[in-house]
N, C-alpha and C positions, 0 to 999 in steps of 0.2 A: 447468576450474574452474567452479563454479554460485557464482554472487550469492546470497545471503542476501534472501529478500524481508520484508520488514515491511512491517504494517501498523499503521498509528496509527487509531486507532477510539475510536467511542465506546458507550456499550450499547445507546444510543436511538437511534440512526444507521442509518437505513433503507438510505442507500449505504453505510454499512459491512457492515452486511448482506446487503448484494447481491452486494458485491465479494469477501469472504469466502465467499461461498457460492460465488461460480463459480471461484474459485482452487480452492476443492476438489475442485468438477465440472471442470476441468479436469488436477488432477492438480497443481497447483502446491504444495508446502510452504510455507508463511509462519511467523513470529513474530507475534506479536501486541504491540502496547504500549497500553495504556490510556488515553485524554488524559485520563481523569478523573482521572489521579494527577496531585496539583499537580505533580512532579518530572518527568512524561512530558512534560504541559503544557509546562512552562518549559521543558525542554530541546526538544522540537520546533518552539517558537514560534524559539527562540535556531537552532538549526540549519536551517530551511527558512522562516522569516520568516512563518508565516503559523500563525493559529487558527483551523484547518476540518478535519472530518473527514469522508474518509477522506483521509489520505497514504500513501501508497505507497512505499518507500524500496527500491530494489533496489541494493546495492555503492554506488558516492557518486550516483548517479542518483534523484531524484524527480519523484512528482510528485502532484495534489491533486487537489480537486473531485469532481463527482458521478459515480456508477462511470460511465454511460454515455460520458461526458467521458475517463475514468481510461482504461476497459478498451481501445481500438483503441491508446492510446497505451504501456500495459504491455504488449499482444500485440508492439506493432514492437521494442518494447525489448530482451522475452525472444529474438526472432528475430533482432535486432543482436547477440545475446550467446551465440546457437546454441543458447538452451534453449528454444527452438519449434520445430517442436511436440514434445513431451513423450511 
């Protein structure tokens, strides 16, 4: 079974655009969610306790901050989960 990866982003978010760019150079599928919708907003601040983008949601698993921070921590994850390497 594959985890569903999301990404909470935002337009102007230079690590969201980083992070988004190398999930596709890597081959990974994602969701996208918008924080600029209030409703994305408030449900992500309610569900992961924190207002920054990028988060990362794989299955009940996240995690936040700048991709450089993000990315070694989603690669162990995917590999915990057998969807590394791809």
């Amino acid at each position: 079974m594959t985890d569903t990866v999301i990404v909470y982003s935002t337009p102007t978010c230079s690590d969201c655009r980083l992070l988004k760019s190398w999930l596709g150079r890597v081959g990974v599928d994602y969701d996208e969610r918008d924080l600029t919708d209030q409703a994305v907003m408030e449900d992500a601040k309610r569900r992961f306790g924190v207002r920054v983008a990028p988060i990362t949601e794989i299955g009940a698993w996240f995690t936040y901050g700048t991709f450089v921070a993000q990315k070694p921590r989603i690669e162990t994850h995917l590999k915990e989960l057998g969807q590394w390497p791809l």
